[in-house]
KOLFIFI-942698 format. One record per atom (N, C-alpha, C, O): residue number from 1; x, y, z; residue in one letter; atom name. Coordinates in steps of 0.001 Angstrom, whole numbers. Layout:
N
r i:NUM&east:X&north:Y&up:Z&aa:A&at:CA
...
END
This chain:
46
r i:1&east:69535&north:7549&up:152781&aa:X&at:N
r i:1&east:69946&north:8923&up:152905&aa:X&at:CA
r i:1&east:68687&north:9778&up:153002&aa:X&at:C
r i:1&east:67839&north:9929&up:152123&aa:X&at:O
r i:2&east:68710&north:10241&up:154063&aa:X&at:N
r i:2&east:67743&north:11742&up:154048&aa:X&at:CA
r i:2&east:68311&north:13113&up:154161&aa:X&at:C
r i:2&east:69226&north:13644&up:154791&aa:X&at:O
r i:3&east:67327&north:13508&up:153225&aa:X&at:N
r i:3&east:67746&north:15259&up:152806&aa:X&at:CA
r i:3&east:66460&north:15958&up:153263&aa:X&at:C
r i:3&east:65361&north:15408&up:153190&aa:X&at:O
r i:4&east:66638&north:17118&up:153709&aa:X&at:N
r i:4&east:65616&north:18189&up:153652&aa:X&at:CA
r i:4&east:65690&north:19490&up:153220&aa:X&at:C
r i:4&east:66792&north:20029&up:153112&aa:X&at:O
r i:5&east:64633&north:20095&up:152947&aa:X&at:N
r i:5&east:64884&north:21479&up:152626&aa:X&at:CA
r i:5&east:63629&north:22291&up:153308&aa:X&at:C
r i:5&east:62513&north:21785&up:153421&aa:X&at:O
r i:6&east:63997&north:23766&up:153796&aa:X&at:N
r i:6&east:63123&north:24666&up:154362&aa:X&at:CA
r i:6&east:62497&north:25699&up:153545&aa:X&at:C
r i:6&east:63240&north:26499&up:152976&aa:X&at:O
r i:7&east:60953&north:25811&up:153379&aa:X&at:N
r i:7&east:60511&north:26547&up:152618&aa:X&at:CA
r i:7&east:60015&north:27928&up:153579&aa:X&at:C
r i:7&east:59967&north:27654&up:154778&aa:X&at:O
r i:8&east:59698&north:29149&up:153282&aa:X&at:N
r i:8&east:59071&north:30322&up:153570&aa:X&at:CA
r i:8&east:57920&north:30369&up:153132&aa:X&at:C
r i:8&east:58044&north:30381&up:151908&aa:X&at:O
r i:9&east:56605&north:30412&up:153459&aa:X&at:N
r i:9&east:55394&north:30295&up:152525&aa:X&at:CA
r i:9&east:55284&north:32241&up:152566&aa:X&at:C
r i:9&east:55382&north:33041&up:153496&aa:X&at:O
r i:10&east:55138&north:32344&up:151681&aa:X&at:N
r i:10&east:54725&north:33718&up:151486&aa:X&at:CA
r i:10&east:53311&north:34024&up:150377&aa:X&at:C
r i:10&east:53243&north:33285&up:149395&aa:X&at:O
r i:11&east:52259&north:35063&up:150552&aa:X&at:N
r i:11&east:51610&north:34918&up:149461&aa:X&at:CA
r i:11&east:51741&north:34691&up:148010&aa:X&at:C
r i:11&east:50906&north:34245&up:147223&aa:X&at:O
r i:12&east:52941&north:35081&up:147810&aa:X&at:N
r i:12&east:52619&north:34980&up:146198&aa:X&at:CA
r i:12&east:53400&north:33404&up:145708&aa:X&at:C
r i:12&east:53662&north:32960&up:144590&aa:X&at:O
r i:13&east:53580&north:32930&up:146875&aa:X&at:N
r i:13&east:54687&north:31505&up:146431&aa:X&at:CA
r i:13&east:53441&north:30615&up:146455&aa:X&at:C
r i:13&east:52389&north:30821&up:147059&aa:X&at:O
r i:14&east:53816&north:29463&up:145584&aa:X&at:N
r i:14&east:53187&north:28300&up:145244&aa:X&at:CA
r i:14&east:54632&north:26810&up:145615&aa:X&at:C
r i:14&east:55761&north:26533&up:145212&aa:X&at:O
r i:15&east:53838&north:26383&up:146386&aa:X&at:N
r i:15&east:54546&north:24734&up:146703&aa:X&at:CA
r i:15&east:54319&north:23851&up:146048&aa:X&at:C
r i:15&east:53372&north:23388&up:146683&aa:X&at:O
r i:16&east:54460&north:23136&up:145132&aa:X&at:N
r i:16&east:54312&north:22000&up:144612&aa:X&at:CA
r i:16&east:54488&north:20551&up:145301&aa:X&at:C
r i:16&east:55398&north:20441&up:146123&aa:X&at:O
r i:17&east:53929&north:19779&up:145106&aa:X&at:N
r i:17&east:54555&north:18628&up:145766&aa:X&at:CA
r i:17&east:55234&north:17477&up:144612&aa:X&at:C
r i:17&east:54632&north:17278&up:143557&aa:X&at:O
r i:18&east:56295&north:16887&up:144864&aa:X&at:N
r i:18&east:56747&north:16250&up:143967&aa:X&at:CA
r i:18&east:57259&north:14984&up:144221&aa:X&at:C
r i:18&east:57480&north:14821&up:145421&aa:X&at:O
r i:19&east:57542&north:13976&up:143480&aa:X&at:N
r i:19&east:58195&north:12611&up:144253&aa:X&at:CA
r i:19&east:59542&north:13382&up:143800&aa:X&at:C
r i:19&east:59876&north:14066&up:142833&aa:X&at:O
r i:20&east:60352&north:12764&up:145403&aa:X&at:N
r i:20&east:62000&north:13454&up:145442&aa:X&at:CA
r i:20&east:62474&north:11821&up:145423&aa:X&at:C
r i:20&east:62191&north:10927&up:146221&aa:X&at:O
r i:21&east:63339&north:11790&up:144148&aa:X&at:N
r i:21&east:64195&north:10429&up:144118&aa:X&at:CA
r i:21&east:64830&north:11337&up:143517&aa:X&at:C
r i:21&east:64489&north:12201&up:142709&aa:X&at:O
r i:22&east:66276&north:10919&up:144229&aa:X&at:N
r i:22&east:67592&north:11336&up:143855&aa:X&at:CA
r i:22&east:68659&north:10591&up:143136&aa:X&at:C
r i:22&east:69728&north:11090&up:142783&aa:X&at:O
r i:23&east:68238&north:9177&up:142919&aa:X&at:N
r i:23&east:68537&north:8054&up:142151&aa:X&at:CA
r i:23&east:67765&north:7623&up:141492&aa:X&at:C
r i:23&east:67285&north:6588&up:141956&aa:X&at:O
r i:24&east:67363&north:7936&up:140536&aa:X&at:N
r i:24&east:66557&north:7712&up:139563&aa:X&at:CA
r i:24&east:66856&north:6212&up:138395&aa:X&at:C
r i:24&east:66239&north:5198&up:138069&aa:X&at:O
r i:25&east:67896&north:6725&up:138149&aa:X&at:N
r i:25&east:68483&north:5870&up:137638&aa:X&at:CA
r i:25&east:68899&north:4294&up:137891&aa:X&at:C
r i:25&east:69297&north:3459&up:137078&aa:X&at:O
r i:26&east:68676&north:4191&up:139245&aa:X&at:N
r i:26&east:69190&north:2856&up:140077&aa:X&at:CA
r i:26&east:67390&north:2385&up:140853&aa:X&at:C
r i:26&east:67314&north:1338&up:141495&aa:X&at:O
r i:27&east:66562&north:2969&up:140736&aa:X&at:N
r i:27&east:65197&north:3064&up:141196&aa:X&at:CA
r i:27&east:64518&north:2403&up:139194&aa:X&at:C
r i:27&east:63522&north:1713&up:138975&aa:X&at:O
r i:28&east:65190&north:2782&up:138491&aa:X&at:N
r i:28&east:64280&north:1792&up:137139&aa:X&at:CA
r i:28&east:65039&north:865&up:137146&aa:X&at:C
r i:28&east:64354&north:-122&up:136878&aa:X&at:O
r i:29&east:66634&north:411&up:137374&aa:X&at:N
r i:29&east:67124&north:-628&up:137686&aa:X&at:CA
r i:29&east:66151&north:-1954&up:138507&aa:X&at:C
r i:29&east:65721&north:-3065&up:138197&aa:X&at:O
r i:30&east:66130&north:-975&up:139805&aa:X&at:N
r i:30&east:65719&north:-1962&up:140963&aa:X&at:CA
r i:30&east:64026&north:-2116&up:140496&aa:X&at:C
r i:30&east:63487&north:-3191&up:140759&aa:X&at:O
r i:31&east:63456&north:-1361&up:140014&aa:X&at:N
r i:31&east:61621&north:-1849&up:139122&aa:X&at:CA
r i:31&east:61822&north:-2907&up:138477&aa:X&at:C
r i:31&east:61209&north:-3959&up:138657&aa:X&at:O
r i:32&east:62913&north:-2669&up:137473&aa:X&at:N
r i:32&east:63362&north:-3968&up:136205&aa:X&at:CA
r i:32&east:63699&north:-4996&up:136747&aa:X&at:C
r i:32&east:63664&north:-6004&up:136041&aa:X&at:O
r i:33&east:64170&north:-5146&up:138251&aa:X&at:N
r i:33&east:64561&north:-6575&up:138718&aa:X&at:CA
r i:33&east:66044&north:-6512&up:138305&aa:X&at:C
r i:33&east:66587&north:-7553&up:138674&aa:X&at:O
r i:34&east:67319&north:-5293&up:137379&aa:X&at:N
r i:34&east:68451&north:-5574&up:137029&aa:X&at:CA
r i:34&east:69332&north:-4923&up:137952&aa:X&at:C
r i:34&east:70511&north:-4752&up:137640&aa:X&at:O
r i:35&east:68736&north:-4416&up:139417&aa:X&at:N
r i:35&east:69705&north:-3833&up:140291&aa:X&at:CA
r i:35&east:70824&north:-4550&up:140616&aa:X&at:C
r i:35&east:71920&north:-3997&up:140527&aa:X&at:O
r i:36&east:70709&north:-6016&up:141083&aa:X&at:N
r i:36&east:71657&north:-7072&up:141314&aa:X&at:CA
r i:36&east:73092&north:-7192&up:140125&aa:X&at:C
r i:36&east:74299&north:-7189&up:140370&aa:X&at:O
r i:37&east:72304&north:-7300&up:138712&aa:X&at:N
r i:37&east:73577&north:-7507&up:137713&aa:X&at:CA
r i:37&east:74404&north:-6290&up:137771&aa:X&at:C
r i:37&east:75627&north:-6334&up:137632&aa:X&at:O
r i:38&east:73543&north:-4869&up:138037&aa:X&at:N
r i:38&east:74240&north:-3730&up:137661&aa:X&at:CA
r i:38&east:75694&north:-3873&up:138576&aa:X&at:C
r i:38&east:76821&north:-3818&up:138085&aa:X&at:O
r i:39&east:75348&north:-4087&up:140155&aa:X&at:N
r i:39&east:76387&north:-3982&up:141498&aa:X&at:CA
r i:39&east:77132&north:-5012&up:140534&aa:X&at:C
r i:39&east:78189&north:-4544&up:140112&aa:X&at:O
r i:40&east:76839&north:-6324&up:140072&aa:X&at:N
r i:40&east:77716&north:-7193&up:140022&aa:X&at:CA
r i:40&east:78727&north:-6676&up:139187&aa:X&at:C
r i:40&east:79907&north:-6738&up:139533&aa:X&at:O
r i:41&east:78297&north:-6065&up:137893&aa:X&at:N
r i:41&east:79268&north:-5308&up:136905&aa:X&at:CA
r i:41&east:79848&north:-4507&up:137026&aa:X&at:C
r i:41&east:80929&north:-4344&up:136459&aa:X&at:O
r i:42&east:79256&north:-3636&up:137908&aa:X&at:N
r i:42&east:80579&north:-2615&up:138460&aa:X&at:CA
r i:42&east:81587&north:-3203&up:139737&aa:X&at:C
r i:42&east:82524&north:-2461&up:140030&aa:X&at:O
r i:43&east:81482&north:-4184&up:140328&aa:X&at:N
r i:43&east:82250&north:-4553&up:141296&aa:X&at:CA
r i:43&east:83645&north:-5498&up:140721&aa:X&at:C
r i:43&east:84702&north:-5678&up:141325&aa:X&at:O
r i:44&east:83287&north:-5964&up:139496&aa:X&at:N
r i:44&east:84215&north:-6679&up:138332&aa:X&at:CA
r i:44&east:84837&north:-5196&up:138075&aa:X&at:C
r i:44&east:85979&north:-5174&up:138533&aa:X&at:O
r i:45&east:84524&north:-4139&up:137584&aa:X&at:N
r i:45&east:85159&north:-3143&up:137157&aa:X&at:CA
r i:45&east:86418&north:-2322&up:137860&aa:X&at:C
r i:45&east:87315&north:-1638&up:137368&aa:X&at:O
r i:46&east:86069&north:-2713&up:139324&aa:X&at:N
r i:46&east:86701&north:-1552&up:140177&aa:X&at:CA
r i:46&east:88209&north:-2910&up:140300&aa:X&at:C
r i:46&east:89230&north:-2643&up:140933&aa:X&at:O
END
């Protein structure tokens, strides 16, 4: 999924730059190596 957003630079504004993860939660999953069990447990659920 890609998202964007449009900024205005004006003098008194400041941009930051930031890492954009919108799944955060499923991104320390998939670091930990437990992305696989998670799908498996919710697919038993549904």
């Amino acid at each position: 999924m890609k998202t964007s957003r449009k900024w205005r630079k004006t003098p008194d504004t400041t941009i930051f730059e930031y890492d954009c993860d919108s799944y955060p939660f499923y991104r320390g999953l998939e670091l930990e190596g437990r992305l696989d069990e998670f799908r498996e447990r919710m697919s038993r659920q549904r």
